[in-house]
N, C-alpha and C positions, 0 to 999 in steps of 0.2 A: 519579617514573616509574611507570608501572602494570603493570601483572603478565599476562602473557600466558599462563599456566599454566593447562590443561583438567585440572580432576580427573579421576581416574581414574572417577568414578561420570557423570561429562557423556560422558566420550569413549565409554563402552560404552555410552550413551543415546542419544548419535549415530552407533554403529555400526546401532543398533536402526531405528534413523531409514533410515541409507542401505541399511539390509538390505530394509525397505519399500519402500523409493521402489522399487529393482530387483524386488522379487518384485512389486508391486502395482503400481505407478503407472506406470511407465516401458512395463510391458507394454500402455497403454490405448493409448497414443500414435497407434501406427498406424492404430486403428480409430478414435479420434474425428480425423484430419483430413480437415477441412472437415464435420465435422459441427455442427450448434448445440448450443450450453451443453445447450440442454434435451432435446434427442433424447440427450446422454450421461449427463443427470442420472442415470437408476435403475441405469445401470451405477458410476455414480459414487458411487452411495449405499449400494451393498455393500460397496466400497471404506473406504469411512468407518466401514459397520460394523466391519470385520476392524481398522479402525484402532482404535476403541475398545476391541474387545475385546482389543487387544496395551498396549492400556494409554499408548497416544501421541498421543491428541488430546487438542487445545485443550491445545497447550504452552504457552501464557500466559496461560492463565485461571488466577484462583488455586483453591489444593488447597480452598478451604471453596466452593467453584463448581461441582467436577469436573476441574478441568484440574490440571496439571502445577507450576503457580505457578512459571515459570522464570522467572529474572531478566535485566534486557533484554537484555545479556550473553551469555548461556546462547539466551534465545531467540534471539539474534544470530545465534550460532551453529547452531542448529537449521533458522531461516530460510534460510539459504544451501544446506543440503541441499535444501530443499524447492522452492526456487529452480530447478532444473533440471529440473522440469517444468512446464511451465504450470497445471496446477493440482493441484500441489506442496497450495499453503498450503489449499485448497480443502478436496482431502481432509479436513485436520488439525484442520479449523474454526479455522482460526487467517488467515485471508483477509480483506483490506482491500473496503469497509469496516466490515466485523461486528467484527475485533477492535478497533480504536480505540472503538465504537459500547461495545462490552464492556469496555473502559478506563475510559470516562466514567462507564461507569453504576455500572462496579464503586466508581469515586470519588467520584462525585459524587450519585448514586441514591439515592432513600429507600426504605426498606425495601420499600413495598409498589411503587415502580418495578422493583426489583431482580428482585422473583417476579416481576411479569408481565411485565418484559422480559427485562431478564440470565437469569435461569436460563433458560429455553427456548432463549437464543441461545447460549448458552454451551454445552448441551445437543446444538447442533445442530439442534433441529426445526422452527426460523423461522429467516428471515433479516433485514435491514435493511438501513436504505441512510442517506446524510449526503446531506442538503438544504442547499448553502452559497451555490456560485455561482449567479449569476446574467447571464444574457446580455446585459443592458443594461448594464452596470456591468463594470468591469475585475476578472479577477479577483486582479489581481496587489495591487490595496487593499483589502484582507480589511474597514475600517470599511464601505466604500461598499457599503451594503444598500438596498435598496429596500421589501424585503420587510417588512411590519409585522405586527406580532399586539398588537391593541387591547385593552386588559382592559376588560371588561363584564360586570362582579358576580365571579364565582365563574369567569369561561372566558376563554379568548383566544382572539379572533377574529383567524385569519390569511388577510392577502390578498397575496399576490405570487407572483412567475415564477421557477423556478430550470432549469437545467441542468448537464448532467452531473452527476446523480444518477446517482453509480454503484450498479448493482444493485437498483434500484427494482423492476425490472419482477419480481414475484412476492414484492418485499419484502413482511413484514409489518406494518412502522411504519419510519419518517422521524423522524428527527434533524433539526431543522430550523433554522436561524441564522436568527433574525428579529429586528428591531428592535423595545424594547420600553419604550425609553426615548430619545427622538429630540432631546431636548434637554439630554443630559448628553454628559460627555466622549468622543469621540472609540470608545474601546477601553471606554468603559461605556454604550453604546445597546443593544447586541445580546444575549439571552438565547439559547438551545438548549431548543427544546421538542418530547418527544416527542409528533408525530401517527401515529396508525395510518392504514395506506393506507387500510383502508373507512372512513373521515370522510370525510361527505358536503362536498363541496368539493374534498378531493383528488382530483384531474384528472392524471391518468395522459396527456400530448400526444402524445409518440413514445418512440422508441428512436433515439437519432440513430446517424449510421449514419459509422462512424469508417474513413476511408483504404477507402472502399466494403466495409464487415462491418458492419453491424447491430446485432448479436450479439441474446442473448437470455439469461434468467435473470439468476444474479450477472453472468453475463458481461456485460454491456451496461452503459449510461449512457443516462440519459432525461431528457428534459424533462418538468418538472409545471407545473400553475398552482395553487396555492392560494387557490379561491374561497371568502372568507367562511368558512373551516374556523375551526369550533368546538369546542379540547378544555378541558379541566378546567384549570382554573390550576396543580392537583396536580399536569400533564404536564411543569412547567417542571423542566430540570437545573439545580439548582443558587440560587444568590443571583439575583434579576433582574438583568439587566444584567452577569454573571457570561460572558458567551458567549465571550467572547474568551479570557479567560482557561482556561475548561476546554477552548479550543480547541488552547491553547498546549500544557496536559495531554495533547493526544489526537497532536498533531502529533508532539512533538516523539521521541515513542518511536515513530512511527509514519515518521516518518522512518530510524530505525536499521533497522527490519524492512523499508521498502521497498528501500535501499541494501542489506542483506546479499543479500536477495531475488534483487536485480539480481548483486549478486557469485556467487550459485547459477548464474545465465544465464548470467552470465561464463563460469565453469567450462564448466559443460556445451557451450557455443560455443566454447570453445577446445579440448576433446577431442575433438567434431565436427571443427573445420577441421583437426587433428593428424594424426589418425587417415587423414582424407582426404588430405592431402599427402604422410603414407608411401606411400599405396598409388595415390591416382589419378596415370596416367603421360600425361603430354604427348608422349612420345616415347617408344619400345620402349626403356625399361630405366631411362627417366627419369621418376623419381616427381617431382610439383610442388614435393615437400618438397627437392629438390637446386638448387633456384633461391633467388638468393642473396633476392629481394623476399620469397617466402614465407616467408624465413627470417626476414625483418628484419618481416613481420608478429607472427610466434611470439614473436619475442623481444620485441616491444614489449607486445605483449597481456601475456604474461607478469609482466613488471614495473610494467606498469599494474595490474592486478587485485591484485598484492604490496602496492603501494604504497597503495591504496585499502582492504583490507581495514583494513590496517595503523591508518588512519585511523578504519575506524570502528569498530571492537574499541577506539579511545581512546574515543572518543567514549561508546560502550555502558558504556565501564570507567569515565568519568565522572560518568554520570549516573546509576550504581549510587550511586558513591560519595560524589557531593557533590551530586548535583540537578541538576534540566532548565537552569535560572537559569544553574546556573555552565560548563554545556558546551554553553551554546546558540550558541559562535564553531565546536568543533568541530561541533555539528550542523550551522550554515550551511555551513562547509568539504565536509563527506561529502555535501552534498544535490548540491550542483554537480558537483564532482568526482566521482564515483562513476558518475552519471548520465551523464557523457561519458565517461567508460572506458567504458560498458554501450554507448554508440554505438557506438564506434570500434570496441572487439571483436566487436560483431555486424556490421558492415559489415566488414571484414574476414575474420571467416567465410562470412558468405556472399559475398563476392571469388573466395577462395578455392573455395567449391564451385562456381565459373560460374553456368550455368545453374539446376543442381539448387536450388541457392542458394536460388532466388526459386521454388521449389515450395514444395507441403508434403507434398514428402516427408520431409523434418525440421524440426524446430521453428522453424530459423534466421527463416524469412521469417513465422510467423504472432508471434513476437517483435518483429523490426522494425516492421509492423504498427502493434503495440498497444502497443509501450515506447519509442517516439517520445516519446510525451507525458511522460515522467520526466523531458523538462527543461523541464518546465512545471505539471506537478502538484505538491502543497504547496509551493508555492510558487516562481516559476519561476525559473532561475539567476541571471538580471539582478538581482533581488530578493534572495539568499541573498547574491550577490556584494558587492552594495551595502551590505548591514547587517553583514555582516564586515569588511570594510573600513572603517566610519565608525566600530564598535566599536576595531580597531587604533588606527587616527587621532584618537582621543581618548585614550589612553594616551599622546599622544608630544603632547597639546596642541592639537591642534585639532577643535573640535567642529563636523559639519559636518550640517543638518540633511538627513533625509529628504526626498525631493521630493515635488511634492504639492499 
């Protein structure tokens, strides 16, 4: 069994944390709704200063980087603070997806990758973005690339189409999954090569524009083309053909951080609708909160968000201690499950608020929004479900393949 004990040195760390979030972040709120990422950037970028200098960014970078070096665990728990504001993780430089981008490199990076990329990202002073899916291609078969980068002397030449590149637009370099090896196995065609956005070829299309928002900055997702981009062979992460695997590297703790993330929402949407149900009254003297439905929302969100943390504090406590390999049934468990508790108690808080609900005059509706897609990003429930399940079913005897 695993140990659900917070040192006393985490718990004052994450008092530090939620003493921020309330003096710093939670006070932006009202002024950036409905503003763009980038009209809040310079207010945004104070914010980060005073975080640095309290000594609390980039909690998962490690200590020989600048950051914190918290373990997934720790950052788990850090995550979920941060989680109650939308950009909680932003602030902290600990934001998907620069931290994963900052995982790979911190692992898989050669020295001279590491200065010119990681330390400035880690830094804070650039950002980046992962180049994987593609819109012709399903994303839910991470093999099925299109995308190729041809070696030609000393460069790889990249040609293909991707979307939902998150956070492209003002990124400084691209993480990019391309094929680099077309006639080997399956899970060994694809490398990860960094290109920087000014390579000529990198083709900036749009900003697509999600549940009608656009967005801008980190905030957003873009379509690129890669025409004929030509970088250094130097730019590859890792062994050729390695792509999948450091992809596994970048997921699989990146999954714990999007899950506690969502359990920060949680929170905070369930204090939202609490708070509203003491006091908003349907009737002179009747708060919402005296109706037995509202009640049976409370109690459900409740024990949903219990029961989910529950999971992935196993999960982060797994993968401290034995590796991605051996808690990759709880990972699939937490990606699914978690992300449908993050439905259910945001539709139900904003239930609860009526109308107000679907403003923004609180977080609830620009949430629903943009964390719809959590039961379809790294990988979408059908998919997690399915490989959890054919892992069980091979324990008890029957081996039953992937579709496909």
């Amino acid at each position: 069994m695993f140990d659900f004990e917070v040192s006393a040195e985490m718990q004052a760390l994450l008092g530090r944390y939620r003493d921020f979030m309330d003096r710093e972040v939670h006070a932006l709120e009202a002024s950036a709704a409905g503003r763009s990422f980038s009209s809040l950037e310079p207010e945004l970028a104070k914010v980060r200063d005073r975080a640095r200098a309290e000594r609390l960014f980039a909690p998962q970078v490690p200590k020989e980087h600048g950051g914190l070096g918290l373990s997934f665990r720790e950052h788990a728990l850090v995550s979920e603070v941060l989680g109650r504001s939308p950009v909680g993780h932003y602030v902290m430089n600990c934001q998907a997806p620069d931290a994963g981008n900052m995982e790979i490199l911190h692992l898989f990076g050669t020295a001279e990758q590491k200065a010119r990329y990681l330390s400035p990202l880690a830094r804070g002073e650039i950002r980046s973005c992962f180049s994987m899916t593609e819109p012709e291609n399903a994303g839910s078969n991470p093999t099925w690339l299109s995308t190729q980068a041809v070696r030609d002397g000393d460069s790889y030449v990249i040609d293909g189409h991707k979307w939902f590149t998150t956070s492209a637009d003002g990124a400084t370099f691209a993480v990019v999954m391309a094929v680099t090896q077309p006639d080997a196995p399956p899970y060994a065609r694809a490398s990860m090569i960094l290109v920087p956005t000014d390579t000529p070829g990198f083709e900036h299309v749009r900003k697509i524009s999600i549940m009608g928002h656009q967005g801008s900055g980190w905030a957003s997702h873009s379509e690129i083309r890669y025409r004929a981009c030509r970088v250094p062979v130097q730019n590859r992460l890792g062994d050729e053909g390695a792509g999948f695997m450091i992809a596994q590297e970048r997921l699989g703790p990146g999954r714990i951080h999007h899950c506690m993330r969502w359990m920060g929402i949680c929170e905070r949407a369930f204090e939202l609708m609490c708070q509203y149900a003491a006091k908003r009254e349907v009737a002179p003297g009747k708060p919402l909160g005296t109706r037995q439905m509202v009640q049976d929302f409370i109690a459900e969100s409740r024990a949903e968000i219990d029961a989910a943390k529950l999971l992935i504090h196993h999960a982060a406590w797994k993968i401290d201690k034995q590796g991605q390999y051996e808690a990759r049934n709880e990972v699939s468990a937490i990606k699914f499950y978690a992300a449908n508790v993050l439905q259910r108690v945001l539709d139900r808080a904003i239930q609860v608020h009526g109308g107000l609900g679907v403003t923004d005059d609180t977080p609830l509706a620009a949430w629903w929004v943009h964390e719809r897609a959590a039961r379809i990003y790294d990988g979408p429930d059908e998919v997690h479900k399915s490989a959890l399940a054919r892992r069980i079913l091979k324990q008890h005897g029957l081996v039953v393949k992937a579709e496909g």
